[in-house]
C-alpha positions in Angstrom: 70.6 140.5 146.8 73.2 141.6 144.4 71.7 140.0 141.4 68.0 139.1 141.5 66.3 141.6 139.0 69.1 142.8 137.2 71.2 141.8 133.7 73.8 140.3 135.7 74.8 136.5 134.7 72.9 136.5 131.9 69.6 137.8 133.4 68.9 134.1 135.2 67.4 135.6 138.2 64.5 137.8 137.5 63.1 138.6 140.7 64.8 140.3 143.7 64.5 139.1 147.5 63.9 140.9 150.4 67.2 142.8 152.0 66.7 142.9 155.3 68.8 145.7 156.9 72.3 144.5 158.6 73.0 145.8 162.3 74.5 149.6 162.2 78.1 148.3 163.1 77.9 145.6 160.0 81.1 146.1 157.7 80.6 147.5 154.0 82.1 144.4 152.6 82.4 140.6 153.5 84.0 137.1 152.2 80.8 135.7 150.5 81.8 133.6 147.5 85.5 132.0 146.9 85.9 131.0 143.5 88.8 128.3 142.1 88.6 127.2 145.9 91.1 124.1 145.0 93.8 125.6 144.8 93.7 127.3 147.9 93.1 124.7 150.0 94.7 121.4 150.3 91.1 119.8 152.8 89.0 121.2 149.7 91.3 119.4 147.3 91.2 116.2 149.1 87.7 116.4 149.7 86.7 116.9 146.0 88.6 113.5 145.5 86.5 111.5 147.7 86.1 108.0 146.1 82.2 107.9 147.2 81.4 111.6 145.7 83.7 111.0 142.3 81.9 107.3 142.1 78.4 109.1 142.2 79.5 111.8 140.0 80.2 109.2 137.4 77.1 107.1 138.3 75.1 110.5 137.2 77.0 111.6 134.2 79.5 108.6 132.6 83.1 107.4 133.3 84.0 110.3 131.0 82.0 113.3 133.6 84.1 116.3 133.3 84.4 119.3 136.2 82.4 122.0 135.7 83.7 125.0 138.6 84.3 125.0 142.2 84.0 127.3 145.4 83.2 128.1 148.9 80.1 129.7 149.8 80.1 131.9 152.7 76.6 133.0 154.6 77.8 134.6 157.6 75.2 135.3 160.5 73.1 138.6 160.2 74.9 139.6 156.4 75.2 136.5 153.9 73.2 138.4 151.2 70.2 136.3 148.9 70.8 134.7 146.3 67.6 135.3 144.1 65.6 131.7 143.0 67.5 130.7 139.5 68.4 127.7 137.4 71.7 127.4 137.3 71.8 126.3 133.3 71.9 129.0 130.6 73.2 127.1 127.3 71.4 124.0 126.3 67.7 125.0 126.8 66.8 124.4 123.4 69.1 121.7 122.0 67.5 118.9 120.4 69.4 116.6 123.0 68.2 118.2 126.0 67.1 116.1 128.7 66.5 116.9 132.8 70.6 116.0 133.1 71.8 118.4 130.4 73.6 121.1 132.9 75.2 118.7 135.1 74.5 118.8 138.8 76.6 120.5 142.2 77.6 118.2 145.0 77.5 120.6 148.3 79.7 119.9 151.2 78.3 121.8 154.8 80.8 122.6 156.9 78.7 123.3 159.4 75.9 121.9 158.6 72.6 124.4 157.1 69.2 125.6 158.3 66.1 126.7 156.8 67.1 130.0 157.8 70.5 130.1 155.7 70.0 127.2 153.5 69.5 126.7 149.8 66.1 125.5 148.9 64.7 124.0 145.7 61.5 123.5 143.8 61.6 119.9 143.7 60.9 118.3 140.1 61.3 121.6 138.6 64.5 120.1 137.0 62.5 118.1 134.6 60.5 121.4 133.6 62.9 123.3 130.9 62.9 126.9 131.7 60.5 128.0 135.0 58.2 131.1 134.6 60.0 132.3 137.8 57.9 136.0 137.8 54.7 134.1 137.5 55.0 131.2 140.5 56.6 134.4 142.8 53.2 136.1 141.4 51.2 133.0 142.1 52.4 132.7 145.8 52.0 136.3 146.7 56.3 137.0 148.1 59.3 135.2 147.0 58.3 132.0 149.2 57.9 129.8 146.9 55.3 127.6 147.5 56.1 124.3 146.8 60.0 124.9 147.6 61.4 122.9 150.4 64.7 123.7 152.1 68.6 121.5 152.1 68.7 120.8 156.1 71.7 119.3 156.6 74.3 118.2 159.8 77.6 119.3 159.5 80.1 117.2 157.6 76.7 116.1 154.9 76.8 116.7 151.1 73.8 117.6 149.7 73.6 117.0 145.7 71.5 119.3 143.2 70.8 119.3 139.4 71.6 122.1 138.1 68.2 123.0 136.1 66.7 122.4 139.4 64.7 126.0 140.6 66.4 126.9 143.8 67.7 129.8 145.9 68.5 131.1 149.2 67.4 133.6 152.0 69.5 136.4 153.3 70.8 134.8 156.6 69.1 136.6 159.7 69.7 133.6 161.9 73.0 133.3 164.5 74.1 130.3 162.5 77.1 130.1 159.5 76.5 128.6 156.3 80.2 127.2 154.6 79.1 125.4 151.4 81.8 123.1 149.3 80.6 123.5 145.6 81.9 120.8 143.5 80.2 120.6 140.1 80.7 118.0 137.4 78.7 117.3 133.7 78.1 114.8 131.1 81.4 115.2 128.6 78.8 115.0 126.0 77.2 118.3 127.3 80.2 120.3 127.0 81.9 119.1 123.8 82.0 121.6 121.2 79.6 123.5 123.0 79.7 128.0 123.3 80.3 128.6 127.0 77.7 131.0 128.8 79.6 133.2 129.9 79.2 133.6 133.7 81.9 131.6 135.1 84.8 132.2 132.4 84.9 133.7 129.1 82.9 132.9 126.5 84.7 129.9 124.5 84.1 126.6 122.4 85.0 124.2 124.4 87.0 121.7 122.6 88.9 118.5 123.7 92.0 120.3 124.5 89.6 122.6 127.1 88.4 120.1 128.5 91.3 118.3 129.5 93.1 121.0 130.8 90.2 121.7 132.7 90.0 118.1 134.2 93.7 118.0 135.6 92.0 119.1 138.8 90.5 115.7 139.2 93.9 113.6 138.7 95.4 116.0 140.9 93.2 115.8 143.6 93.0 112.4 143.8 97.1 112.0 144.0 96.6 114.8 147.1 94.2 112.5 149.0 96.0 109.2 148.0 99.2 110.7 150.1 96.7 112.3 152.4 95.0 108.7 153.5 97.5 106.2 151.9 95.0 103.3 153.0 91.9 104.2 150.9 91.1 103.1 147.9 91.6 106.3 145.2 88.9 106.7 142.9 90.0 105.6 139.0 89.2 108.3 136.5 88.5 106.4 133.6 90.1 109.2 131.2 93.1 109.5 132.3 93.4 105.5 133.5 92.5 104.6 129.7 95.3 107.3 128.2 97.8 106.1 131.2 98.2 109.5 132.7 99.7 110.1 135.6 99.3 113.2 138.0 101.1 114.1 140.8 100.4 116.1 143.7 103.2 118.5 144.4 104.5 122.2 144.5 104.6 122.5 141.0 101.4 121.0 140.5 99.9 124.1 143.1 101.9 126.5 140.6 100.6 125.3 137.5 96.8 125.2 138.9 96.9 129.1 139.6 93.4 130.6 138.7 92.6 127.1 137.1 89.0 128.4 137.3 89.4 130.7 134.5 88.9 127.7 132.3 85.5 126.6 134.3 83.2 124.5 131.5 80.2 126.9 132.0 76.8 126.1 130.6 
């Protein structure tokens, strides 16, 4: 558990997990977390273009939603490390405006499927909560098993979605099973406008309109890549760029221009 009770990303996991011990012949390193996973794979492009997910992520947050980042999580069997209970927002805690959707929410795609063994699990409701005492309800139920936490089972090919305020962490994975997890995050425009970054997923920056449109190419792009993809679907219409007739094509020099595109992730 390489964060929980340290400084790291702003302090937003107070209390560490348990760390089991990895078999004598485990490596000193593995691939746990890809970030800017887009532009690195064409199937994660396409998918984040899926008509259904981008018509929900407008549903939640407006025609206007904006991305917020994107990776791959990796739990590998017998060394996927903890991730220590956290709530994912750090920015608008305390604006007047604040509401349970303020922080935007993560759509996650299972590759294979998860468990309660190498799952995420959540504190349902605690999204509506503001901050969580997280010290005091790991006090209350005597370990880091939350009581009232329930895990994300899921079959492979499922897409589990989670608010982003919402309490939530995951195990060290002891089981035989792998955990692949498609992070695809989006938020209300409104919740990013002229608002400081935090500071964990890029630099610290205002975000202005010019931000967040560069940022939001991603989503035209994507969405050309699974047009040529499956030609016989019906692509998703981002109202931005339909409204300002902007076009985006899916092609070698869009890949060039989209390297480390994450670097200019909308964090709050």
């Amino acid at each position: 558990d390489p964060f929980g009770g340290t400084d790291l990303a702003n302090g937003r996991h107070p209390v560490k997990m348990t760390e089991p011990t990895p078999a004598q012949d485990a490596p000193d390193e593995v691939v746990y977390l890809i970030l800017g996973s887009l532009q690195f794979s064409d199937a994660c492009l396409r998918t984040y273009a899926h008509p259904d997910l981008l018509a929900v992520a407008a549903a939640v947050n407006g025609d206007d939603f904006v991305p917020f980042s994107d990776a791959i999580f990796i739990k590998e069997p017998g060394m996927g490390a903890s991730v220590a209970w956290h709530q994912d927002g750090t920015t608008l805690w305390d604006s007047p405006t604040w509401d349970q959707g303020s922080h935007g929410f993560n759509f996650m795609g299972q590759l294979y499927g998860c468990t309660p063994a190498n799952g995420v699990w959540v504190l349902p409701g605690s999204h509506k909560l503001g901050q969580v005492d997280i010290k005091a309800l790991v006090a209350e139920a005597g370990s880091e098993r939350l009581t009232d936490a329930v895990p994300m089972v899921c079959a492979p090919g499922d897409v589990a979605i989670s608010n982003r305020q919402a309490l939530h962490g995951s195990f060290a994975n002891t089981s035989t099973d792998w955990r692949v997890t498609l992070n695809m995050g989006f938020h209300r425009r409104a919740s990013v406008m002229g608002v400081m970054g935090g500071g964990i997923h890029s630099a610290p920056a205002v975000y202005d309109d010019a931000r967040i449109k560069e940022r939001s190419r991603i989503i035209g792009y994507a969405i050309d890549a699974r047009k040529q993809r499956f030609p016989d679907e019906t692509p998703f219409a981002y109202k931005p760029f339909a409204d300002a007739d902007e076009g985006h094509r899916w092609d070698d020099a869009a890949r060039e221009s989209l390297k480390d595109y994450n670097l200019l992730d909308l964090s709050i």
